[in-house]
C-alpha positions in Angstrom: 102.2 100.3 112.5 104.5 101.9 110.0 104.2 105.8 109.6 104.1 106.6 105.9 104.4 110.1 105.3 102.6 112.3 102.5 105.4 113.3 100.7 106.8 109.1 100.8 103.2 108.0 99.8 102.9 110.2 96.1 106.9 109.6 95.5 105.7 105.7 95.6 103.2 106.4 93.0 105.7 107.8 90.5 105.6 105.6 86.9 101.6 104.8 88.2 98.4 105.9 87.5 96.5 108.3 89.8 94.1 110.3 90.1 93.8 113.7 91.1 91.0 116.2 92.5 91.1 119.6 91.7 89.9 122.8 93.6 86.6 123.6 91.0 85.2 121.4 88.4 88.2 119.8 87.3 89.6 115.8 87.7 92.2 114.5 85.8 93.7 111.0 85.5 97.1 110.1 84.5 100.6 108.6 84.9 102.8 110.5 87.8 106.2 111.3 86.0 107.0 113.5 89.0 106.4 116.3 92.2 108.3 118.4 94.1 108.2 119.4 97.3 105.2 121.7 97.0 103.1 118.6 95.4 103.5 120.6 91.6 103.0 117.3 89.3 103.7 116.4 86.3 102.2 113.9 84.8 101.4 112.1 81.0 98.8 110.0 79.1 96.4 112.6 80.9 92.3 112.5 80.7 91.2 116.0 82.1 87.5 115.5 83.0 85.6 119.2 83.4 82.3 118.8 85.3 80.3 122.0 83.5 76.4 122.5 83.4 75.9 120.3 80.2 77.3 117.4 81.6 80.7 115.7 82.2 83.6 117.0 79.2 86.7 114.8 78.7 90.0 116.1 77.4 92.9 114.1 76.4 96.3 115.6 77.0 100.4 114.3 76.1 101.5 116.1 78.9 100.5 118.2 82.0 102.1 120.4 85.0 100.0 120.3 87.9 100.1 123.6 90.1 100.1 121.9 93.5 97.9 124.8 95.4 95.2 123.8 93.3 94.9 120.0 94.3 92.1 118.7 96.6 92.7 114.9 96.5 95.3 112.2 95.3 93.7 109.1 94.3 96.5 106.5 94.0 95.0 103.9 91.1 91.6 105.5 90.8 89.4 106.8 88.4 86.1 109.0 88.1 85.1 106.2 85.7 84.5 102.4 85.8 86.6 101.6 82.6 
């Protein structure tokens, strides 16, 4: 079996959608445009869902830059939502 490592796995994702978990209430979904080393993203076309008391809040942003201390999980092709 081949060894894929993390870092390989998210550059392979680049120009895709994914989706992202985010220490707190917030998941966002979007097209990977890049990372560095310290899994920073940036990424476009971006729906920001914020989990808050009232219900499930959608935000849709041009452009985002990721702080990679903040992300849980890395979704490659998934979404909170069936569309």
């Amino acid at each position: 079996m081949e060894r894929v490592l993390p870092l390989e796995l998210i550059d392979k994702c680049i120009g895709s959608r994914i989706w992202v978990i985010m220490k707190g209430d917030k998941e966002l979904v979007g097209t990977l445009t890049g990372f560095d080393d310290f899994v920073n993203m940036v990424m476009e076309d971006v729906v920001e869902y914020e989990m808050t008391p009232e219900g499930k809040r959608k935000n849709k942003l041009d452009q985002i830059l990721l702080n990679g201390n903040n992300i849980c999980i890395l979704v490659p092709g998934g979404s909170p939502e069936d569309d």
